[in-house]
C-alpha positions, -999 to +999 in steps of 0.1 A: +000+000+000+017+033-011+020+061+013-010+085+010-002+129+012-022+145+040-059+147+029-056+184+030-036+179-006-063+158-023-078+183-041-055+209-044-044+224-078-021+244-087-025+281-088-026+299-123-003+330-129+009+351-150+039+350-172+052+332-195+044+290-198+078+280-213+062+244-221+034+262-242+056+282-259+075+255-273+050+239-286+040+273-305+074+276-317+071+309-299+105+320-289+098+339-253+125+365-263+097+379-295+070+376-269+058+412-250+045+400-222+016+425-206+003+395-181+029+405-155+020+436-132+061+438-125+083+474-136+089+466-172+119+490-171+154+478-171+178+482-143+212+504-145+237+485-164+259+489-131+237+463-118+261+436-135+290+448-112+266+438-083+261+404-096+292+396-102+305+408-067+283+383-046+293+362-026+274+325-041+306+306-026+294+308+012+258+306+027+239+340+029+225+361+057+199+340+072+187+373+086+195+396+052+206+419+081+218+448+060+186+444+034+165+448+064+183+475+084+176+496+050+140+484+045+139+497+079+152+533+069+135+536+038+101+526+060+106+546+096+106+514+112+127+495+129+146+464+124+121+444+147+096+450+128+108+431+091+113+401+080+128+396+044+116+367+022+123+355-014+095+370-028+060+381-011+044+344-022+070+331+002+059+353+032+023+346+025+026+310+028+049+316+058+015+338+077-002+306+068+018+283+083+028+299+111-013+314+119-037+290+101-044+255+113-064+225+103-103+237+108-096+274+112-120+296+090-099+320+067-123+351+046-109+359+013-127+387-009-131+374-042-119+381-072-084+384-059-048+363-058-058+327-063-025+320-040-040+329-006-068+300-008-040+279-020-020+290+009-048+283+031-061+254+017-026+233+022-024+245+058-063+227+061-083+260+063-119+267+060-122+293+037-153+318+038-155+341+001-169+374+000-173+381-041-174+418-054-199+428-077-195+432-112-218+466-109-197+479-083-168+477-108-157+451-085-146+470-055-144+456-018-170+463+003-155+462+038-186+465+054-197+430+045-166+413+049-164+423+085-196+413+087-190+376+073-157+379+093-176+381+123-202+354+117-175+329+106-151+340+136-123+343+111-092+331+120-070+353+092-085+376+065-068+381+032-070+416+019-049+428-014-046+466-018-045+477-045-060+443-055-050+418-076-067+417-105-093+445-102-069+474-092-090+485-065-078+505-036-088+508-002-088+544+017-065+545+050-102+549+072-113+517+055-085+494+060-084+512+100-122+502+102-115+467+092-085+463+117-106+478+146-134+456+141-119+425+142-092+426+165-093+384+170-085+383+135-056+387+114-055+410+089-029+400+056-026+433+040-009+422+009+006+460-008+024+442-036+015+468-062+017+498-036+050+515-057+030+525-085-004+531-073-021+563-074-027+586-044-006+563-018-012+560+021+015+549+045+002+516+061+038+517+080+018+541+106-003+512+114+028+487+125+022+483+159-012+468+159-011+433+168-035+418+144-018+431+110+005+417+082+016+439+058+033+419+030+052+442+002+071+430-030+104+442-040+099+418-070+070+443-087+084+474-076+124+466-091+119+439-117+135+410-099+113+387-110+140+361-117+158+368-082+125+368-058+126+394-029+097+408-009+095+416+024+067+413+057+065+446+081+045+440+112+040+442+152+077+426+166+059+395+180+043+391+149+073+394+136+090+366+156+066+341+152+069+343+113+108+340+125+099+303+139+088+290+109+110+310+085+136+286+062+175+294+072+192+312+044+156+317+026+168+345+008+204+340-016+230+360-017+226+377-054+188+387-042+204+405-010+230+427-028+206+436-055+182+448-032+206+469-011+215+479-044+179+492-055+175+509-023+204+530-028+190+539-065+160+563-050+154+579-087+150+546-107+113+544-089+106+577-095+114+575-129+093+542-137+064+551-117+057+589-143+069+567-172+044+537-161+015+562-151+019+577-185+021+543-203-011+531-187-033+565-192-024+557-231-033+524-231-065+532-208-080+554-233-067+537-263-083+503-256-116+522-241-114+542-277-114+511-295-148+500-280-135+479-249-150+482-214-118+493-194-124+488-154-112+521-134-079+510-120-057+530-093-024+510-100-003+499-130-028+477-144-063+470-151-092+446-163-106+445-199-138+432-211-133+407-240-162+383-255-138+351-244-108+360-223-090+326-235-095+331-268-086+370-268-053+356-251-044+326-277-051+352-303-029+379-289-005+354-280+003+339-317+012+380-327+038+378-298+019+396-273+008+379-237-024+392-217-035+376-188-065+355-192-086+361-160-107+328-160-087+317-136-102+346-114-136+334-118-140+364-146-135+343-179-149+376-196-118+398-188-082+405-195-056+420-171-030+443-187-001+461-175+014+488-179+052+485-200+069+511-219+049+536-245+063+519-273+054+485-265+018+499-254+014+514-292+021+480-302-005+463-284-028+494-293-018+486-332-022+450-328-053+452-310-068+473-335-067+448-363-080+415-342 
């Protein structure tokens, strides 16, 4: 008799993402290198060609900071917090299974708004969760309605609740007073405030002020923000015992070396941020008002990407796709009518513009 996984895996599926599926690819003959890929929400703007000095200056011969001690005492400036209050992970999907390992047990109940990341069910469904959903209304041009999830939060006595803000895919963004509101009400509760797309999002508020509440996670993606995609480096900010409870259950050396000095690195470069966020605000206004002149419904969006109404999202993407230009399909989301795009550069959002026009 072969040896059976825990029960909590039975059903489990992988999550869908964006980005590029090499496998599929290949069997298109598509070379990834012609592809422009718009199904990623990350900076499409290249680092400093110094950044090649950095990589070849790591140290990949000895284990690294187990602690990414320097990473965080910056994090820590560039936040007004202090060291106690961070803990550095190899990208934000890391930390967020970390909150559920260390927080979420077999039979807890876990409330997730919907649509948003498919990776926090995942997360919670491996650690045996109960999860409650609280789905947005098309009408409402799918924003969060705090007001019922405390509510359902309540009812369920919710163990954890997910929020993303700005979310994933909508681009909808909480107010400060809402978010402060939620946190109040459900003080047994705690609160995963995923900012993953917070860099390049419109009319900003400083969760940091919030740190020393007890029932917060504030989870933040250096990934997105400095196009490390291929490195993985995000970061958690929250109350210190928070903090060292996410310590317990943390991997040693969870974060390599190369990730470490590039993100010291990208700290240091203040302006490249500035820069991206104009050029991507600029770059997403076009494509905004291009796409909506070409007779698309284009969901109001307050970060560096948005939702567009197609007839058959999987078929607007395999389309798309064999002219060398990705979109995310958002079926996956539970919206098989809509398309996520992001932002890149204004001359890759012509393209799309161009290309769209003659579908």
């Amino acid at each position: 008799m072969s040896v059976k996984p825990r029960k909590e895996l039975k059903d489990l599926t992988a999550c869908i993402h964006g980005g590029f599926n090499y496998a599929e690819l290949q069997k298109l003959n598509i070379n990834p290198n012609d592809v422009l890929d718009f199904s990623v929400n990350s900076n499409p703007f290249p680092l400093s060609p110094q950044i090649k000095d950095v990589l070849a200056q790591s140290p990949i011969t000895t284990y690294p900071d187990s602690d990414s001690y320097k990473l965080k005492v910056e994090l820590a400036r560039a936040n007004g917090i202090t060291e106690e209050n961070l803990l550095v992970g190899s990208g934000a999907m890391e930390l967020i299974r970390l909150v559920a390992q260390a927080y979420i047990a077999t039979g807890d109940t876990v409330v997730i708004p919907q649509p948003t990341f498919g990776e926090y069910e995942t997360s919670c469904h491996i650690s045996g969760a109960q999860i409650v959903t609280v789905t947005s209304r098309e009408s409402d041009n799918y924003k969060i309605d705090t007001d019922r999830l405390i509510e359902e939060a309540k009812i369920v006595k919710a163990k954890t609740v997910f929020l993303c803000n700005p979310n994933n895919p909508t681009g909808q963004y909480l107010t400060k007073k809402r978010v402060e509101t939620l946190l109040n009400a459900l003080e047994d509760s705690l609160v995963v405030l995923d900012e993953a797309y917070i860099a390049f999002t419109d009319g900003a508020w400083s969760s940091m002020e919030m740190i020393d509440k007890t029932n917060l996670v504030i989870v933040r993606s250096m990934t997105k923000d400095y196009a490390l995609a291929g490195l993985r480096l995000g970061y958690v900010a929250a109350n210190n015992k928070v903090i060292a409870t996410l310590k317990k259950v943390c991997p040693p050396w969870n974060v390599n070396a190369v990730a470490q000095q590039v993100g010291l690195y990208m700290l240091k470069d203040s302006e490249y941020i500035k820069r991206s966020e104009a050029a991507i605000k600029r770059a997403k206004d076009y494509l905004a008002k291009s796409i909506t002149g070409l007779g698309y419904h284009v969901l109001s969006s307050r970060t560096n990407f948005f939702l567009v109404k197609v007839r058959d999202a999987t078929a607007f993407r395999n389309t798309l796709l064999s002219k060398g230009i990705l979109v995310r399909d958002c079926s996956s989301f539970g919206m098989p009518q809509y398309v996520r795009i992001a932002a890149r550069t204004m001359e890759e959002c012509r393209l799309l513009v161009d290309t769209m026009k003659r579908l």
